[in-house]
C-alpha positions in Angstrom: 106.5 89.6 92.6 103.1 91.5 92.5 99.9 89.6 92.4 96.1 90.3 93.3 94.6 87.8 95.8 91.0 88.1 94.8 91.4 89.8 91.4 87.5 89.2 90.6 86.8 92.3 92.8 88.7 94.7 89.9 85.9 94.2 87.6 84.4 96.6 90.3 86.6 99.0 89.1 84.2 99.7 86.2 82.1 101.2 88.3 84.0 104.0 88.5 83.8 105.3 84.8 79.6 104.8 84.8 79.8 106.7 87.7 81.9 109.6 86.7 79.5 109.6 83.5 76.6 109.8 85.7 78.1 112.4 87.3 78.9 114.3 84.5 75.3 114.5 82.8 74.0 115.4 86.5 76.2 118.5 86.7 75.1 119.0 82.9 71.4 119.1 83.8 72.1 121.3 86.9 73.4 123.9 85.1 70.6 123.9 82.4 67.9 123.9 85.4 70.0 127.3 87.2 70.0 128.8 83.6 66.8 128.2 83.6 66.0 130.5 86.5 67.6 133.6 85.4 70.4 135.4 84.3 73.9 133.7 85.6 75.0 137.1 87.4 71.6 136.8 89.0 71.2 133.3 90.3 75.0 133.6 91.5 73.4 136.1 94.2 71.1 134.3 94.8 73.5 130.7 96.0 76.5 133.3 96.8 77.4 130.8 99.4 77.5 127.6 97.7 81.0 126.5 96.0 81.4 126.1 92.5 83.6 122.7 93.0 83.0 121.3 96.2 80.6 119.1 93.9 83.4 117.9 91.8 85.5 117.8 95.0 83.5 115.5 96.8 82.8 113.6 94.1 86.6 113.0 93.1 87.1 112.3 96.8 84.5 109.7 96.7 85.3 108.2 93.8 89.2 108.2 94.9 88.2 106.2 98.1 86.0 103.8 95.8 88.8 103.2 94.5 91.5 102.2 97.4 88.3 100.4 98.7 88.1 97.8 95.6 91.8 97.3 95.1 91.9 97.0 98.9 89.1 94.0 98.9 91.1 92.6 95.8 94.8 92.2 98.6 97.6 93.2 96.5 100.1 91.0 97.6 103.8 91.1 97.3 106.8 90.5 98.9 107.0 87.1 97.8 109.4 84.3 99.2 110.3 80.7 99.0 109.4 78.6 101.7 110.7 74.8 101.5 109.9 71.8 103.8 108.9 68.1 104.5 105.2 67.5 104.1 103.3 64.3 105.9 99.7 63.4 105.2 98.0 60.5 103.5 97.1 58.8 99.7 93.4 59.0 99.2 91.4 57.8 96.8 87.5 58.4 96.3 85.2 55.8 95.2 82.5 57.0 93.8 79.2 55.4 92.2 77.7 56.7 88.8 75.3 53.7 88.7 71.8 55.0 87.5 70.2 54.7 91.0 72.5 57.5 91.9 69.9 59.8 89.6 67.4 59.1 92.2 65.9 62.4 94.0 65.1 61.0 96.9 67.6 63.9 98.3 67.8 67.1 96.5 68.5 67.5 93.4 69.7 64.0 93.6 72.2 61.1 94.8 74.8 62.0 92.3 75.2 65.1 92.6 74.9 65.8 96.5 77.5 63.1 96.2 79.9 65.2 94.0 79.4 68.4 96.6 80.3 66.2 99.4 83.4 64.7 97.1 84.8 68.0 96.5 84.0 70.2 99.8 86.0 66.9 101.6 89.5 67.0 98.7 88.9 71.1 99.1 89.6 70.3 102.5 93.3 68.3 102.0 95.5 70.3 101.8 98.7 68.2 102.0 96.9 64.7 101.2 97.7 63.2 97.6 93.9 62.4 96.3 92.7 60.6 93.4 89.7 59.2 92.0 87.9 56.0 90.9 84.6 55.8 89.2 82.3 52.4 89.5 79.1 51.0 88.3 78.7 47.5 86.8 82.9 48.0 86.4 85.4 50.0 88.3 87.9 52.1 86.6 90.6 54.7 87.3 89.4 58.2 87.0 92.8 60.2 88.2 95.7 59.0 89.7 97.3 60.3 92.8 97.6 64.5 92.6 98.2 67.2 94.8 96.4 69.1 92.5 92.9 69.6 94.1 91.8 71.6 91.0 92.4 68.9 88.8 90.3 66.4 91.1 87.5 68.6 91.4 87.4 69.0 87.4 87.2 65.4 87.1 84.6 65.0 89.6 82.4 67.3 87.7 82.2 65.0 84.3 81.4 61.7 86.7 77.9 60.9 85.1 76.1 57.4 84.7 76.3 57.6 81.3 80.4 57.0 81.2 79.6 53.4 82.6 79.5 50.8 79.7 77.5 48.4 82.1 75.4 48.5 85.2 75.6 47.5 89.0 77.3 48.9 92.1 80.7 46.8 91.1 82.4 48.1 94.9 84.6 45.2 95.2 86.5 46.3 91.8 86.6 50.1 93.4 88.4 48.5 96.0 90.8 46.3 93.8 91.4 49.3 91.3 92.6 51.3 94.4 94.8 48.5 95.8 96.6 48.8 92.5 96.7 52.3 92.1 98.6 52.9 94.9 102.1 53.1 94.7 104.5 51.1 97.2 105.7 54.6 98.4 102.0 55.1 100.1 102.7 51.9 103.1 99.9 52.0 105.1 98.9 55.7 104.1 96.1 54.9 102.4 93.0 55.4 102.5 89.3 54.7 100.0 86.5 56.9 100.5 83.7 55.1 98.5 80.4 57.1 98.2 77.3 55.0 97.0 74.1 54.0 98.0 74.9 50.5 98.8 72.4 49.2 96.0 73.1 46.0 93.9 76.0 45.6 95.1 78.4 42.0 94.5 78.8 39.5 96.4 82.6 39.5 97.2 82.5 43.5 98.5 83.2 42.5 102.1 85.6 40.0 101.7 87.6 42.3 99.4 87.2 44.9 101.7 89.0 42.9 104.5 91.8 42.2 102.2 92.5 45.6 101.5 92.4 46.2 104.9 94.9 43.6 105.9 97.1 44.9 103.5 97.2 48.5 105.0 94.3 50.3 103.8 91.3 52.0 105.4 87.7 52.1 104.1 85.4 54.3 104.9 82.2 54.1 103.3 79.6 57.3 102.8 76.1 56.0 101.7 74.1 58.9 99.8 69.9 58.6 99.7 67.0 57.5 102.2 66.1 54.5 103.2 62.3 55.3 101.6 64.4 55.3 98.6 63.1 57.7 95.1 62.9 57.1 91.7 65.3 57.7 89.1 65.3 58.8 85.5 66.2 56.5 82.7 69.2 57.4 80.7 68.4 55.6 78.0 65.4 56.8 77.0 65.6 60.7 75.0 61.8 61.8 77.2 62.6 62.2 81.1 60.8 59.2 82.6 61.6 57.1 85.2 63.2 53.5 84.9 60.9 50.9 84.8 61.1 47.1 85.4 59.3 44.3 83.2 55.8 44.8 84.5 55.9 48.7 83.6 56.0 50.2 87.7 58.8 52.3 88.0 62.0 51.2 90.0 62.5 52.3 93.4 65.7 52.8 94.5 66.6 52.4 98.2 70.1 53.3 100.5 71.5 50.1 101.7 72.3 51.0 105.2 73.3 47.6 106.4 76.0 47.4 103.2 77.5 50.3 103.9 77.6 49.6 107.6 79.3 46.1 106.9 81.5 48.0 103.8 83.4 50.2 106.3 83.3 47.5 109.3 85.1 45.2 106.9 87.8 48.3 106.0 88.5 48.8 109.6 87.0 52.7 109.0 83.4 54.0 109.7 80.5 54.9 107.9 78.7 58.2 107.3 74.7 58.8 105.8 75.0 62.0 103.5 72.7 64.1 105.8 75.0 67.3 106.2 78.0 67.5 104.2 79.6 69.6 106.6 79.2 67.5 109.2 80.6 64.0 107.2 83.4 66.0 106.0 84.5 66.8 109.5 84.1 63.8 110.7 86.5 61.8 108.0 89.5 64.7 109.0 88.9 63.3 112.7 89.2 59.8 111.1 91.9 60.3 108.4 93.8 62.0 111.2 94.5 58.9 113.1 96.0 56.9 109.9 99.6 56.6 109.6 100.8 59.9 108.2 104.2 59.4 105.1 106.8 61.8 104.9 105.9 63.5 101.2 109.3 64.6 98.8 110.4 67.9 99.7 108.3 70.4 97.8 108.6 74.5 97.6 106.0 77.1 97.3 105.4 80.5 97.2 104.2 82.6 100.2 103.0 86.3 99.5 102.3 89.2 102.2 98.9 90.9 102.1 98.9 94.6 102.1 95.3 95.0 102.0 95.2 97.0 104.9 97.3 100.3 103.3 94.5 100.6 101.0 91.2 100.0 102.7 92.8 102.8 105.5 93.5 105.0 102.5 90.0 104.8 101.5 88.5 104.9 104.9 90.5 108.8 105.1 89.2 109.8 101.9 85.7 108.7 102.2 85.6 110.3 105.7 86.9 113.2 103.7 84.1 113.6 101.5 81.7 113.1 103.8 83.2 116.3 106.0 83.7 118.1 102.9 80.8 120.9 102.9 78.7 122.4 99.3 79.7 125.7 100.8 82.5 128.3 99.9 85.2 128.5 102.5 85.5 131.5 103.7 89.6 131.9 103.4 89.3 131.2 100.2 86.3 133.2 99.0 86.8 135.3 95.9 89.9 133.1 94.9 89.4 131.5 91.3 91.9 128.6 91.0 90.4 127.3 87.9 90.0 130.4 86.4 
């Protein structure tokens, strides 16, 4: 099997007919600027030791090594072979809040979606892990099941918006509930709920719940995205941008519940994390998820292809360092020979 790793860096191979264009008008108007200057016999005296091709030469060489260079960056791969094994890792679900506080801009561009970068640099990161994904505001409600398909998660994460919730609140207790049920027997203690929210509104029986589910083999950890000045957030109901307001007209401000989230994760026998650096969180949880009970996953087969990037970017490497010692003038052992004559 023959397959490009990085094929977006072909379209670069377009390049290469503008440019030989180019070149072509270029040699055009040369010629019409030397006839310009006399007879041909004449101004052939006068550049006696300049080459009629090394132009086209060089350029052909240059445009050869182009070449290699592009389909080099692009790793043709083949050689392909079937690798089978056991794989161990964990069940994971994320939590996360589309509540209309999550709108707010107290961090940039806002709560939601610094909350959906952080979601899917973390799943980007599991390579072996089963993910899925819940979605919560006044209700809770399952998003995706269980996948090993990390594409699939991320295109889900991309449509989580307020306006899919039918009511309003931070309903984390039902998160929690919808993930105890959405986990299959097979997971054991293997599991794990990521909930990402900024703590606000939240119900009464999160903590308790929490505990439960962590009594029955499940660890919590609990990411809270915002400030503790808190921002305002845009209404979703309204068609103008303006920000939510409550009965006396003053816009809402909407603030991170540190303590909740503190008390959310305590409760789930996992930790808790502010959403200052992403990278930083997200390296944090695969220290974390690394201690939980690891499940032996069915047997599963892929593909494994050998890069032979390296032919090609040394073929273009030799003909580029060709070009460049390629000289405009004739050489001498082959003066007065006309091969294209």
């Amino acid at each position: 099997m023959f397959r490009f790793e990085n094929p977006d860096y072909l379209y670069f191979l377009l390049l290469i007919p503008l440019l030989s264009l180019g070149f072509f008008f270029v040699m055009r108007y040369r010629k019409m600027l030397l006839a310009r200057l006399g007879e041909h016999h004449l101004v052939s005296r006068l550049t006696v030791g300049l080459s009629r091709y090394k132009h086209t030469v060089k350029f052909g060489l240059l445009m050869a090594g182009l070449l290699f260079l592009i389909i080099g960056l692009a790793n043709p791969q083949w050689g392909a072979k079937t690798v089978s094994g056991k794989a161990q890792g964990v069940d994971i679900f994320v939590a996360m809040d589309i509540s209309q506080s999550m709108l707010a801009e107290d961090v940039r561009p806002n709560r939601m979606e610094r909350a959906k970068k952080f979601a899917q640099d973390f799943i980007r990161t599991r390579a072996v892990d089963r993910v899925g994904l819940i979605v919560f505001a006044g209700n809770a409600f399952l998003q995706m099941p269980l996948t090993s398909d990390k594409s699939a998660a991320n295109l889900f994460l991309k449509t989580a918006d307020p306006s899919m919730a039918p009511s309003q609140g931070t309903a984390i207790a039902e998160a929690i509930k919808t993930a105890e049920e959405s986990f299959g027997e097979e997971s054991g203690n293997s599991k794990v709920l990521i909930v990402i929210t900024d703590g606000e509104n939240h119900d009464d029986e999160t903590i308790s719940t929490a505990k439960q589910a962590a009594a029955n083999g499940m660890t919590i950890f609990a990411v809270g995205v915002g400030t503790a000045e808190g921002g305002f957030f845009p209404d979703i109901n309204t068609q103008r941008r303006e920000y939510k307001r409550n009965r006396s007209g003053q816009p809402v401000r909407s603030r991170l519940n540190e303590e909740m989230i503190q008390n959310l994760a305590d409760a789930g026998d996992g930790k808790s994390y502010l959403l200052t650096d992403t990278d930083a969180v997200v390296d944090a949880l695969d220290e974390e998820i690394a201690k939980v009970e690891k499940r032996d996953f069915e047997e599963q087969s892929y593909t494994e292809y050998e890069s032979h990037f390296s032919i090609f970017l040394i073929i273009a490497l030799v003909l580029l360092l060709a070009e460049f010692f390629v000289s405009y003038r004739k050489n001498a052992a082959l003066a007065g020979k006309d091969f294209f004559g």
